[in-house]
C-alpha positions as CSV (number, residue, x, y, z in Angstrom):
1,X,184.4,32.9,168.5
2,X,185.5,33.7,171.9
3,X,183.7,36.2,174.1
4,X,185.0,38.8,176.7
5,X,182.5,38.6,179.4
6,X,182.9,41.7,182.5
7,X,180.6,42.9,185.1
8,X,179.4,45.4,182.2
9,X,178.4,42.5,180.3
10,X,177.8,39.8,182.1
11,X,173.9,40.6,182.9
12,X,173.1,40.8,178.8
13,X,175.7,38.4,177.2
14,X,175.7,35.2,179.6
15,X,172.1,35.6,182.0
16,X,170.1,36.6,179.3
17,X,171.6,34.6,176.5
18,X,169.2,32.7,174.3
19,X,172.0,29.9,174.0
20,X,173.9,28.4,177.2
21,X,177.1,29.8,177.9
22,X,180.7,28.5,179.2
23,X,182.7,31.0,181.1
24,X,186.1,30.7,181.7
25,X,186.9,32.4,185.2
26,X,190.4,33.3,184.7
27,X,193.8,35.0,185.7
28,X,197.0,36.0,183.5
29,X,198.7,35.2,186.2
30,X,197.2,31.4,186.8
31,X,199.4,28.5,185.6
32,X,196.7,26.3,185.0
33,X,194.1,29.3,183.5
34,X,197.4,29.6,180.5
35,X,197.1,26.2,180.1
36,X,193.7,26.1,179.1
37,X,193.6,28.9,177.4
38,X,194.6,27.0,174.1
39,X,191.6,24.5,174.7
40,X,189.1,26.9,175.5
41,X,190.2,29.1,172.4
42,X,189.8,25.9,170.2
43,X,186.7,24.9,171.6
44,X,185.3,28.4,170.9
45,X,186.2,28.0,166.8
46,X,184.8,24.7,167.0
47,X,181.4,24.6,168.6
48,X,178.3,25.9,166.8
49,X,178.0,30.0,168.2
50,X,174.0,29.1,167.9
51,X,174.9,26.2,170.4
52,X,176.9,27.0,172.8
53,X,178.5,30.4,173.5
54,X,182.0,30.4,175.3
55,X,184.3,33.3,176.3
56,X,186.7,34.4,179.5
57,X,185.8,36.3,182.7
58,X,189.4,37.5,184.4
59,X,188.5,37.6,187.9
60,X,190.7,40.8,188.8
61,X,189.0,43.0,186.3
62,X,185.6,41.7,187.4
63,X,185.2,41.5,190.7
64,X,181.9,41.0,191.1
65,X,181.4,38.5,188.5
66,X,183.7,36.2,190.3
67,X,182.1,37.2,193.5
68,X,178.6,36.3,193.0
69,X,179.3,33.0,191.8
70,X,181.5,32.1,194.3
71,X,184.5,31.5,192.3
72,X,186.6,30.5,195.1
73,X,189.7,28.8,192.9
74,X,190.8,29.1,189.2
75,X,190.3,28.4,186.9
76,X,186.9,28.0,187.0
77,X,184.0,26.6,184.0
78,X,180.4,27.5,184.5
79,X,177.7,26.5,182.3
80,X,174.4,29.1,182.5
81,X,171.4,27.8,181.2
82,X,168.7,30.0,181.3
83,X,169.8,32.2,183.5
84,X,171.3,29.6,186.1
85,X,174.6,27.8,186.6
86,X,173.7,24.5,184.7
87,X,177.0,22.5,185.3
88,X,180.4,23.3,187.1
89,X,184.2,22.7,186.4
90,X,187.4,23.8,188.1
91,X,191.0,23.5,187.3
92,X,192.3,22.1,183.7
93,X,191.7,18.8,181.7
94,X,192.0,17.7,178.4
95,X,190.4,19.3,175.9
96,X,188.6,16.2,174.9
97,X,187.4,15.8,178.6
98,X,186.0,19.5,178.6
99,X,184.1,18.4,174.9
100,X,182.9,15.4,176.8
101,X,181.0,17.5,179.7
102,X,179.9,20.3,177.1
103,X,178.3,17.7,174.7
104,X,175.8,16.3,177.5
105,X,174.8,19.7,177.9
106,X,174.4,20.8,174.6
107,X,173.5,17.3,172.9
């Protein structure tokens, strides 16, 4: 299942998460952020919720998300572990690339 992560949320859902967590920092407006849409959607029915959570961030609704991880071009993957950015991704790929970099992470 896909999340909807905001600057409400983010704190609870992705930073405090007992699981790590994928964000998607994205635009409707982004060419490439549409075009991974699909994959990250996919990804989200596929992987195990209790091992890996993944969801979307759009950067003009939440400002501040964006901001304080210095999402400087979309889209943008970051993997939190505990708190911290574990691992780092921008612009699209394959969808069995992005599987590739989630499953070291995850094992």
């Amino acid at each position: 299942m896909e999340h909807t992560f905001t600057d409400d949320n983010f704190q609870n859902e992705v930073l405090k998460s007992d699981v790590p967590v994928l964000v998607d920092f994205w635009a409707p407006w982004c060419g490439p952020c549409r075009m991974m849409a699909p994959v990250i959607e996919e990804l989200a029915d596929e992987i195990d919720g209790a091992k890996l959570k993944i969801g979307k961030c759009n950067v003009d609704e939440n400002p501040d998300s964006a901001g304080k991880f210095n999402v400087m071009s979309i889209p943008t993957f970051l993997v939190f572990k505990d708190g911290k950015v574990a691992e780092q991704f921008v612009g699209g790929m394959p969808k069995a690339a992005m599987l590739d970099k989630l499953n070291k992470i995850i094992g």
